[in-house]
C-alpha positions, 0 to 999 in steps of 0.5 A, spaced: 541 520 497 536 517 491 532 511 496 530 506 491 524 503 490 524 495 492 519 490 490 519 482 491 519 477 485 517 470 486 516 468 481 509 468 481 504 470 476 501 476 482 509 479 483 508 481 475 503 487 477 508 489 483 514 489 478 510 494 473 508 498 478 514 498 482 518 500 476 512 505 473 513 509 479 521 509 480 520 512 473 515 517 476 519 520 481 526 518 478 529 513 482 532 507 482 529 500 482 531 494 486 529 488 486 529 482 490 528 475 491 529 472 497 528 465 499 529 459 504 526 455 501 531 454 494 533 447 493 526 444 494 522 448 490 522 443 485 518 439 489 514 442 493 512 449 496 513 451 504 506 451 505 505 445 502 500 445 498 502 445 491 508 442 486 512 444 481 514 441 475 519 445 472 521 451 476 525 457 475 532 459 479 533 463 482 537 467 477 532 465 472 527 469 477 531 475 477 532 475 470 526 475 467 523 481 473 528 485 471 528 483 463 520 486 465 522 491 468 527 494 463 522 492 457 517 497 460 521 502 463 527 503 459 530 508 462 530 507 470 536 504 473 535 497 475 539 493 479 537 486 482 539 482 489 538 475 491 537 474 498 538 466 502 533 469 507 525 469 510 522 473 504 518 477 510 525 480 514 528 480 507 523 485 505 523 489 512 530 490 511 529 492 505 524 496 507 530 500 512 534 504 506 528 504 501 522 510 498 518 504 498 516 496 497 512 493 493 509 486 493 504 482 489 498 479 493 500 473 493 505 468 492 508 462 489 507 459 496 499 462 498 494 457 501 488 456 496 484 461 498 487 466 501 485 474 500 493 476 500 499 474 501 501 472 508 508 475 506 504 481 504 501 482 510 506 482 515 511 486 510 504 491 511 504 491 518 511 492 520 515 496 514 519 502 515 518 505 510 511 505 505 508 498 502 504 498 496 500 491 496 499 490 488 492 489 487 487 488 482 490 491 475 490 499 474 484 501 469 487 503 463 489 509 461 487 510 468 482 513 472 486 520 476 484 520 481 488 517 488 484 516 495 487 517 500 483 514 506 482 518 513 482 514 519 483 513 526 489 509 526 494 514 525 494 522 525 495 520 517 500 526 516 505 522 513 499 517 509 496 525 506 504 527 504 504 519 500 498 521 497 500 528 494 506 527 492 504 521 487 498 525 485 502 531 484 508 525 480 501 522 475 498 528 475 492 526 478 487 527 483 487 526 490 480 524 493 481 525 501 475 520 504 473 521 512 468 516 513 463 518 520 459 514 523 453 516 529 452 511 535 446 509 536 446 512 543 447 520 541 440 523 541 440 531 540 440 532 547 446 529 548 451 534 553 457 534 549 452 535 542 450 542 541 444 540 535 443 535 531 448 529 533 449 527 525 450 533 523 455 534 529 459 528 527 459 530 520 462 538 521 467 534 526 469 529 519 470 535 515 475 538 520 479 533 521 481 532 513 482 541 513 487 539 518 490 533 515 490 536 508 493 543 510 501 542 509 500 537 504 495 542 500 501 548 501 507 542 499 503 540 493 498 547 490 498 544 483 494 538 486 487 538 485 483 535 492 476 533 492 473 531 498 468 526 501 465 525 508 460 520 508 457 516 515 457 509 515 462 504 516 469 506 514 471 499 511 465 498 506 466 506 504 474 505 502 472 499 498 466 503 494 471 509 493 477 504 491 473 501 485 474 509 482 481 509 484 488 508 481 490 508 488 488 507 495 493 510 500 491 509 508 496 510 514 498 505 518 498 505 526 502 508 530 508 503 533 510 503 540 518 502 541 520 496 538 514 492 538 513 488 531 506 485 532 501 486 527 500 494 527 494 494 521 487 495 524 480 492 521 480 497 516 486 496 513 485 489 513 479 490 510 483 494 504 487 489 503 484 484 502 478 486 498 479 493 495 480 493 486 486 497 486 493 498 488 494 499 496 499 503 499 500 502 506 503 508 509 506 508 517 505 515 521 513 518 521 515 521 527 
C-alpha cells in the first residue's frame, strides 16, 4: 500500500512552501499527495480569524482553498496522483488523523490564524509533537538549487533509529548527502580524576559521541550504501549547533521522544522546540517506532 504524503492548506501565504514541499517529495518517492483543509471555523472566515486578532476582507472557501493548492501542486509536479478532502473538523485532530494512514505530514509554520508574533504555528507545533507518522514543518525556503546535504540531528530524546532511516531514505531520494551531528557537552563537575572517566573528561565525552552515531548510523549505512555520510561531533549545546548546521542544510531531520501508552501531551523537547522555532530550513520531526 502507497501512504501518501498529506499536507495542511489553509489558505495562507506559509501553507505555499508546505504544498511545494509536499508534492516535491510525493514526486520523490513516488507516492501519492493528499491535501487537506480542515476547518471549524468556515462560516465566520470573513469576519474574523479564531484567534482573533485579524480580519478578512474577502476570503477564500473552502473549495477556493482547495482549488488553488491543488492547481499549485499539479503545476509544479505534473505527474504526481493528487487528490484533495475537506474536513469540517479542528485542523490539529484532522491532520493527526491524517497522520494515521500517511509516509508524512507536512505543515507551513504558520497559519492564517497565528498571533503576531509568534515563531510557529500552534497547529504546527502540537501536530509535531504527537503525529504517528513524520511531520515535516516548512521552514524557511530551501536554497536553490540546493545545498545537498540533510542533517540529521542525533539526540538524547529518542534512540534516533527511525529519525536516521528518515534521513537516508530522503538522502538517497535527492541524491544528497547526509550530515550526522552528536552534539556533547562536559559539565563543569567532571575533572580528570573523576572515577567513571579513565583520561581527559572531554576527550571521553567526545569518544562517547562518536559511538554513539557508529551505532545509529550502522543500519542505515547498510540499508542505504549509496549515501554519503559525513559526520560531526562538537561540544556545546545541542540547540545552538543544529541551528549553525540547519543554516547549510536542504533538511533538518530530528526524532521526536518516545511516547508512553496513549499519553498525548506534547512529547517535543527543548531541542526540538528550539529547531522548530528557529532553524532556516524544512524540519522533519521523526517519532522513534517501535
Amino acid at each position: 500500500m502507497e501512504l501518501p504524503v498529506v499536507v495542511g492548506a489553509d489558505g495562507s501565504e506559509h501553507s505555499l512552501p508546505a504544498i511545494d514541499w509536499a508534492v516535491d517529495a510525493a514526486a520523490r518517492h513516488q507516492v501519492p499527495l493528499k491535501i487537506v483543509h480542515a476547518s471549524l471555523w468556515g462560516p465566520y472566515e470573513g469576519t474574523e480569524s479564531p484567534a482573533g486578532d485579524e480580519r478578512f476582507a474577502d476570503p477564500p472557501t473552502a473549495a477556493e482553498i482547495l482549488g488553488h493548492a491543488e492547481d499549485r501542486a499539479r503545476s509544479r509536479q505534473p505527474g504526481v496522483r493528487t487528490s484533495t478532502e475537506l474536513m469540517p473538523d479542528d485542523p490539529v485532530y484532522a491532520l493527526l488523523r491524517q497522520g494515521r494512514n500517511a509516509s508524512a505530514v507536512v505543515t507551513g509554520s504558520r497559519g492564517r490564524g497565528t498571533l503576531r508574533g509568534l515563531l510557529l504555528g500552534s497547529v504546527s507545533l502540537a501536530v509535531a509533537a504527537r503525529a504517528d507518522c513524520p511531520v515535516v514543518v516548512a521552514r524557511g525556503t530551501e536554497p536553490s538549487p540546493g545545498t545537498g546535504r540533510i542533517v540529521l540531528g542525533a539526540g538524547d530524546e529518542t534512540d534516533g533509529s527511525s529519525a536516521a532511516e528518515f534521513a537516508f531514505r530522503e538522502a538517497e531520494a535527492r541524491g544528497a548527502e547526509v550530515r550526522a551531528v552528536r552534539a556533547w557537552r562536559c559539565p563543569a563537575h567532571e575533572v580528570p580524576d573523576h572515577p567513571l572517566i579513565g583520561g581527559e573528561p572531554a576527550q571521553a565525552h567526545s569518544d562517547r559521541a562518536s559511538e554513539y552515531l557508529d551505532d545509529l548510523l550502522r543500519e542505515p549505512r547498510r540499508a542505504h550504501p549509496g549515501v554519503q555520510v559525513t559526520r560531526r561531533t562538537p561540544e556545546g549545546p545541542a540547540r545552538r549547533v543544529l541551528l549553525e548546521e540547519s543554516a547549510s542544510a536542504d533538511l533538518l531531520v530530528v526524532g521526536a521522544q518516545r511516547r508512553h501508552g496513549h499519553h498525548l501531551g506534547l512529547q517535543l523537547g527543548v531541542v526540538n522546540h528550539a529547531v522548530l522555532h528557529h532553524a532556516p530550513c524544512p524540519v522533519a520531526v521523526v517519532p522513534q517506532q517501535t
